[in-house]
C-alpha positions as CSV (number, residue, x, y, z in Angstrom):
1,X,0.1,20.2,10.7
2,X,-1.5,17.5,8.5
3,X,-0.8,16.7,4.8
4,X,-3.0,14.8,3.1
5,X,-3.5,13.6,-0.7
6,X,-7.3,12.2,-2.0
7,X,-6.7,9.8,-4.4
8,X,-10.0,9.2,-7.1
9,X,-10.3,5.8,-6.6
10,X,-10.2,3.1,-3.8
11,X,-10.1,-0.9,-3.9
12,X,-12.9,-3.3,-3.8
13,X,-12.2,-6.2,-1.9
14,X,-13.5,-9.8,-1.0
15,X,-11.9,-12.8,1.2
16,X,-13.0,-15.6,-0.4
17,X,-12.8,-19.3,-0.3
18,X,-10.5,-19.6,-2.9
19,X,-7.0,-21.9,-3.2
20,X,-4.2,-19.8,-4.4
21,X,-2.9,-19.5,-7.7
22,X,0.6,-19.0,-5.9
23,X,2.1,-18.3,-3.4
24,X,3.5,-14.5,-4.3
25,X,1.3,-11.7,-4.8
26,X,0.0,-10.6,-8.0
27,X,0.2,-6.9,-8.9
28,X,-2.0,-6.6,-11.9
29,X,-2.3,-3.6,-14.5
30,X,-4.9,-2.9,-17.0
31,X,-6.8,-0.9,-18.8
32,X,-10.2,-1.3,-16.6
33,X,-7.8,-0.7,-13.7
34,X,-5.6,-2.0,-11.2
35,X,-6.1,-5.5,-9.7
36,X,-4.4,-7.5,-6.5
37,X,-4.3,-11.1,-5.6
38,X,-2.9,-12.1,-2.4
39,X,-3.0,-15.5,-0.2
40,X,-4.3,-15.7,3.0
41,X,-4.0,-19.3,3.6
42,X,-3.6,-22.5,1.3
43,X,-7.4,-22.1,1.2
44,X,-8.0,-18.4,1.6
45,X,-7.7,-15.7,-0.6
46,X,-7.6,-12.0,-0.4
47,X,-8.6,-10.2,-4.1
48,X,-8.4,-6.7,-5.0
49,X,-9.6,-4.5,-7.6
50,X,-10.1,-0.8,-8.4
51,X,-12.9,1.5,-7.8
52,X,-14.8,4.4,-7.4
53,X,-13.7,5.8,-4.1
54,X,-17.6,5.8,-3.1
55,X,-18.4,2.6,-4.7
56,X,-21.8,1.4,-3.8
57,X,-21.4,-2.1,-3.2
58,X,-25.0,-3.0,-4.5
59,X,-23.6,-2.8,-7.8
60,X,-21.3,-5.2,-7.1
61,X,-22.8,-8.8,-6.4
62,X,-20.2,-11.8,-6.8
63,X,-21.0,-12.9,-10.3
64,X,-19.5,-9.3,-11.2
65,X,-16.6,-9.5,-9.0
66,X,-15.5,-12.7,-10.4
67,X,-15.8,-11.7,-13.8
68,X,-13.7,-8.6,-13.0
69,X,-11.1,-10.5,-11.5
70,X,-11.1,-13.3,-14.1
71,X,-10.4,-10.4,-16.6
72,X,-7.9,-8.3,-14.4
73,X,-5.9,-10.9,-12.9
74,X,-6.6,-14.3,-15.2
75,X,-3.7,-14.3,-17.1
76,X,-1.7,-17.4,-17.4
77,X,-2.9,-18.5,-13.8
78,X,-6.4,-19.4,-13.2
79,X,-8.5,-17.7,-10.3
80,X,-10.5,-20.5,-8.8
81,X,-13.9,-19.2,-8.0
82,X,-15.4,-19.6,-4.3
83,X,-17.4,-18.4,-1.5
84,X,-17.1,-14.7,-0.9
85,X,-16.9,-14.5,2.8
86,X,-16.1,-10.4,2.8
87,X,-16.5,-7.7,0.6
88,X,-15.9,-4.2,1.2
89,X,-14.7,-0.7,-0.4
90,X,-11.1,1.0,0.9
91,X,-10.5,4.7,0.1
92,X,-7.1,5.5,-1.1
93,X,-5.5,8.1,1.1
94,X,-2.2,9.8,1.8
95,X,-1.8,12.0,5.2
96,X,1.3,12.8,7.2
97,X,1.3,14.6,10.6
98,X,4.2,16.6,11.7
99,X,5.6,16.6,14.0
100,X,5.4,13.5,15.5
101,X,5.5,14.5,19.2
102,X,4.4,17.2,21.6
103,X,5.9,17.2,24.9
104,X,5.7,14.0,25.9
105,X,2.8,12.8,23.8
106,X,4.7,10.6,20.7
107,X,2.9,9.6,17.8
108,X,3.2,6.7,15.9
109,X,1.8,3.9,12.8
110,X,-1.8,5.1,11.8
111,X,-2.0,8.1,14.6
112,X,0.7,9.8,12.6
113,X,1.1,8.7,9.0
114,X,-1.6,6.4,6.1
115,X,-0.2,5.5,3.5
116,X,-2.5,4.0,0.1
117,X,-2.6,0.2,0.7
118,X,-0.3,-0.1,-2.7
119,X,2.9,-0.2,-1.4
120,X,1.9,-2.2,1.7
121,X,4.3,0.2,4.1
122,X,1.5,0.5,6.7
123,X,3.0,-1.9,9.4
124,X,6.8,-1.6,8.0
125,X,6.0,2.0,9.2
126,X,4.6,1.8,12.4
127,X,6.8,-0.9,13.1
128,X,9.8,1.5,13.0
129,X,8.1,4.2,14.9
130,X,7.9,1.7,17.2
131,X,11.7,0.6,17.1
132,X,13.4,4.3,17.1
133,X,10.9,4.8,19.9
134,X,11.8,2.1,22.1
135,X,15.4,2.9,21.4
136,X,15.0,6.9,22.8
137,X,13.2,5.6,25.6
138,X,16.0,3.0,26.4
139,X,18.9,5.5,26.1
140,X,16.7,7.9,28.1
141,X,16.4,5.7,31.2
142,X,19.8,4.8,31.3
143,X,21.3,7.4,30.7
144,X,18.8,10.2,31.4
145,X,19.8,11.9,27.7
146,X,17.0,13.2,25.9
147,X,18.4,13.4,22.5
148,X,17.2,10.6,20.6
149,X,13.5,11.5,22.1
150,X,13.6,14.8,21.2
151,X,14.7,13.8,17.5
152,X,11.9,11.4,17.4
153,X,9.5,12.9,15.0
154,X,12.5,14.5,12.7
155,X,13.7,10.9,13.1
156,X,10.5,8.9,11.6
157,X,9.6,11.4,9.0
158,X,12.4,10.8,7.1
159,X,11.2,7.2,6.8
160,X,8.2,8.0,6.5
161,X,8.1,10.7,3.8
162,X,10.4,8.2,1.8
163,X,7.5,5.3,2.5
164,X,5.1,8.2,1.1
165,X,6.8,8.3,-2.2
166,X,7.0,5.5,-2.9
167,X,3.3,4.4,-1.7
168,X,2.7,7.3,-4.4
169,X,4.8,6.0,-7.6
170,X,3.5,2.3,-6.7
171,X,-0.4,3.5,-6.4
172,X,0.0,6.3,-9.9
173,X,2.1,3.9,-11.1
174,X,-0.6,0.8,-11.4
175,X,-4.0,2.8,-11.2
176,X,-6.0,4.3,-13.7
177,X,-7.7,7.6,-13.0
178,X,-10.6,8.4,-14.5
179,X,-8.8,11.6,-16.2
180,X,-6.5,9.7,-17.2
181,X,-5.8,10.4,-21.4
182,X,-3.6,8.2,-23.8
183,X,-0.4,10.3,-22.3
184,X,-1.1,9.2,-18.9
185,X,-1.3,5.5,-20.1
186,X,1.4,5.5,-22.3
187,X,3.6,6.7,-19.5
188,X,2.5,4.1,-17.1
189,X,3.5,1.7,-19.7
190,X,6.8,2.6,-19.9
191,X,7.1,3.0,-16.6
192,X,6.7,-0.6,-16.5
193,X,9.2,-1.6,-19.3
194,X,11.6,0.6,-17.5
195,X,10.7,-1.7,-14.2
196,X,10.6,-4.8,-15.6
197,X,13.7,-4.4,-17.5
198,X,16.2,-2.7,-15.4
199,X,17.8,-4.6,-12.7
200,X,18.7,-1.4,-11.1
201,X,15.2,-0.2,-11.1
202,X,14.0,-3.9,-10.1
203,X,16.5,-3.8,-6.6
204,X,15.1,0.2,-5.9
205,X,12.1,-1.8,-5.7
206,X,13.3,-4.5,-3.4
207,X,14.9,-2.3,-1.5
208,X,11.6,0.0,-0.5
209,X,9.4,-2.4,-0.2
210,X,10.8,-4.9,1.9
211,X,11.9,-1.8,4.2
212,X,14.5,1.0,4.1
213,X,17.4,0.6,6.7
214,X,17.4,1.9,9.6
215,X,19.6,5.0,10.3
């Protein structure tokens, strides 16, 4: 069985010869919609912001992509225009495949599980499959016991429908739909006072998105 969520929107991105503002990333929300800066290098960087989910990139030359970005992610830290050496348009997507395994076929990182780009739990994901994986197979082979394989997929979707919400509340959290009414905005906004405010809600943060422990 496959779940899957749409989302209305994807990113727009460019790698671009551009020095970093900083070294962190730079989760940005605003009213024209949601905008990333990350580094790549101490003269690379990777720059996000929000789109159509079928953008054509025709309407999208680099004059306009730097004035977007100057306006979604400016701030207090100057973006240092460059060379755009890539450019391209990701669709936001959810999907989760269950189970995990049949017979001795296992699943595991994209095969089984996307998660929207937002909460960056793509690798952190497969990464584990990966771990609890080796760590059946290694208890099988010594031992011959099949209970750790056989729990694989009940195993990993806990982790991974956990990664899933909170890939969700990141991605609703910063976007702007283009449904979206003076409700939906408002509640975003607090959303982010309660963040930004609450060291309780600040280390729930931490903790999923630097990776849940391992069971």
């Amino acid at each position: 069985t496959s779940f899957e969520r749409e989302y209305p929107f994807g990113w727009l991105g460019i790698l671009a010869e551009s020095p970093p503002p900083c070294e962190e990333l730079i989760y940005a929300y605003h009213e024209r919609g949601f905008g990333l800066y990350s580094m790549r290098s101490p003269t690379l960087s990777r720059l996000y912001l929000q789109c159509s989910a079928d953008e054509d990139l025709k309407n999208w030359p680099d004059e306009r992509v730097w004035q977007e970005l100057h306006a979604r992610l400016g701030g207090s830290r100057k973006l240092a225009e460059g060379k755009v050496l890539l450019k391209g348009v990701t669709p936001m997507r959810s999907v989760v495949v269950e189970p995990m395994q049949y017979g001795k076929l296992f699943l595991a990182g994209d095969s089984a599980h996307i998660v929207p780009p937002t909460g960056a739990k793509g690798m952190n994901l497969a990464i584990a499959d990966v771990k609890v994986l080796a760590r059946a197979l290694g208890e099988y082979y010594r031992s011959g016991r099949t209970d750790a394989l056989d729990a694989y997929s009940q195993t990993c979707l806990r982790r991974v429908w956990k990664a899933q919400r909170f890939s969700w509340w990141m991605t609703t959290m910063l976007h702007q739909p283009a449904d979206a009414n003076a409700f939906d905005r408002r509640r975003q906004l607090a959303e982010l006072d309660y963040l930004t405010g609450s060291q309780n809600a600040q280390r729930a943060l931490a903790e999923n998105y630097t990776g849940l422990p391992f069971d």
